[in-house]
C-alpha positions in Angstrom: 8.7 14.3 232.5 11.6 13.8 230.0 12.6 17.3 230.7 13.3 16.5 234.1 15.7 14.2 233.2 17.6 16.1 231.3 17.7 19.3 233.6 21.0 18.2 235.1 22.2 17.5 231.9 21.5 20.7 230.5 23.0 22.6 233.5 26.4 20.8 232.9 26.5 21.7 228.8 25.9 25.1 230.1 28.1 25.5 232.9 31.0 23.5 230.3 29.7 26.3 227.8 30.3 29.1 229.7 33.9 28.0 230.7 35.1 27.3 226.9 34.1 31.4 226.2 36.5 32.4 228.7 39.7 30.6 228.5 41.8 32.6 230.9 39.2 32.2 233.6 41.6 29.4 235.1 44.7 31.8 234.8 42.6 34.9 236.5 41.5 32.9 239.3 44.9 31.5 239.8 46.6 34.7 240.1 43.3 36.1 242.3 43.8 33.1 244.8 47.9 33.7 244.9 47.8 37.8 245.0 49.0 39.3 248.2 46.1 41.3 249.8 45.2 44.7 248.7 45.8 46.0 252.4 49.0 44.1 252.4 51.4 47.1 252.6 48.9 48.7 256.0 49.4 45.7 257.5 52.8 44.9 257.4 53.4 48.6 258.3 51.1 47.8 261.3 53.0 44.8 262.5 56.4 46.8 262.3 58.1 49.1 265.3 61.0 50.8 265.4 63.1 50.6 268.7 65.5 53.5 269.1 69.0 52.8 271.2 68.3 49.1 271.8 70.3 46.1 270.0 68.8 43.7 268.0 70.3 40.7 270.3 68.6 43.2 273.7 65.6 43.3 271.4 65.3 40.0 270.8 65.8 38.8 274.2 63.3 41.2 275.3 60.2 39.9 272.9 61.0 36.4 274.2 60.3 37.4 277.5 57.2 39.1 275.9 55.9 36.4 274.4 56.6 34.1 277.3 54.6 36.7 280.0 51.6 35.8 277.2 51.8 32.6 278.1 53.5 31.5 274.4 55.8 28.3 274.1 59.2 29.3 272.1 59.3 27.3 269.2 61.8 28.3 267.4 64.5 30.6 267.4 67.3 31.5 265.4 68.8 34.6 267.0 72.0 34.9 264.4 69.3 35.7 261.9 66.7 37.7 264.1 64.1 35.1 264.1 61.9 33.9 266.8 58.4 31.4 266.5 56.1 30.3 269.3 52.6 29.5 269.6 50.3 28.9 272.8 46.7 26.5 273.0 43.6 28.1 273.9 40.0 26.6 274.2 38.2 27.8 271.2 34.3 27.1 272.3 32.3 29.6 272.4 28.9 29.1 274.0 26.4 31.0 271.4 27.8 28.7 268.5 27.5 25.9 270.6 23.8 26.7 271.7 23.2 27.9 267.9 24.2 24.2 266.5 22.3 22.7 269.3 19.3 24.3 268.1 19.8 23.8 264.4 20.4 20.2 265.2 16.7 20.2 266.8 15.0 22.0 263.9 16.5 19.4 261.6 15.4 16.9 263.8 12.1 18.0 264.0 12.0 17.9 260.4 13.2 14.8 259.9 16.2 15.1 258.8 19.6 14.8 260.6 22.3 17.8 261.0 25.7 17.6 262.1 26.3 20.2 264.4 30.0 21.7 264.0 31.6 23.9 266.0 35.2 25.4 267.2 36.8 23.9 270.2 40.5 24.3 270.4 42.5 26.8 268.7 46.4 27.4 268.4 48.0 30.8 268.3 51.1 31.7 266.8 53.3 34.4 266.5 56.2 34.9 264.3 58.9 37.6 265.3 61.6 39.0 262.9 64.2 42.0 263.8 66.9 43.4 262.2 69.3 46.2 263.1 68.1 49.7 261.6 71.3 52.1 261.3 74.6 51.9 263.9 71.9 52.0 267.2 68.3 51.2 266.5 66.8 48.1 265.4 63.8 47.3 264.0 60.8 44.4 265.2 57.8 43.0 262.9 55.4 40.2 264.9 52.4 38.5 263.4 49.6 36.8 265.0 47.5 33.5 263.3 45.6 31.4 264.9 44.7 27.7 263.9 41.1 27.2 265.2 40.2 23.3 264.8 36.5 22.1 265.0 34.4 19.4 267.0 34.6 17.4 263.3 38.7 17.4 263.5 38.7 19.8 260.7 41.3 23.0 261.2 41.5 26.7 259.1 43.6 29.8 259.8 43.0 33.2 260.5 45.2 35.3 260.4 44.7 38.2 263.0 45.8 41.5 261.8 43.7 43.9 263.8 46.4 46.6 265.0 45.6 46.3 269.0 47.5 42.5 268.6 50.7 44.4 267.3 50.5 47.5 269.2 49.6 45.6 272.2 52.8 43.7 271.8 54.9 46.3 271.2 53.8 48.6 274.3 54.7 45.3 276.3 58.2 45.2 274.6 58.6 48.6 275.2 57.6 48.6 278.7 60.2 45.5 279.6 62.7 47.4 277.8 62.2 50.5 279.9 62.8 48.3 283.3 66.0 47.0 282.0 67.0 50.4 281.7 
């Protein structure tokens, strides 16, 4: 019985004892949280094109219009330094999470117990456009995608959505608007 009490108090001396053997956990896990990813370098390559014979001011006019036939809201934009932000609301609910909380909200219920159910509803997208010229004639145009998904609780992370068909998607649509103004 006395054991019992003193369970949590063990687990603390031990967890405590285990910290003061490693003194530079702290500093490893602070430069693990603020280190770039390892695929860092593949991804940045992915979200980069190169367009040949085309302006950066024609390039930048052209991924506005991009963005704005995707149904994005221009946020900001600084064209003097090849910058461009906007962002567009989407419904975030998707009905197998909904159904899945719904039925873990029963099971608890049955139990005895209550259970919050938490889900996505809305989410934000943004995309952040930089160019800059490349030589006398060609410049140069890196997008990224993130998307700010909030939950039914009010609570919000971010994703950030590197897969390369977001990129390459964007670009063939750059491309192909570029090609008409030709």
């Amino acid at each position: 019985m006395r054991i019992r009490r003193l369970f949590p108090a063990i687990l603390v001396i031990a967890a405590l004892s285990a910290c003061a053997q490693d003194p530079d956990a702290a500093n490893r896990a602070a430069l693990e949280i603020g280190a770039p990813r390892m695929d860092a370098g593949a991804i940045r390559a992915r979200q980069t094109a190169v367009f040949e014979n085309v302006s950066e001011e024609r390039l930048l006019i052209e991924s506005t219009q991009a963005l704005q036939d995707l149904g994005f809201t221009i946020e900001e934009s600084a064209p003097r330094y090849g910058v461009l932000a906007g962002s567009k609301d989407r419904d975030a609910t998707e009905a197998g999470q909904v159904v899945g909380q719904v039925a873990l909200t029963i099971a608890f219920a049955l139990l005895g117990t209550s259970y919050n159910a938490v889900y996505d509803t809305d989410q934000v997208i943004r995309a952040t456009l930089t160019t800059q010229p490349v030589g006398a004639r060609d410049a140069q145009l890196r997008v990224s995608f993130e998307r700010i998904v909030t939950t039914n609780q009010g609570v919000s992370r971010i994703e950030e959505l590197t897969e390369p068909e977001f990129s390459s998607g964007f670009f063939a649509q750059v491309r192909e608007g570029l090609a008409q103004e030709s």
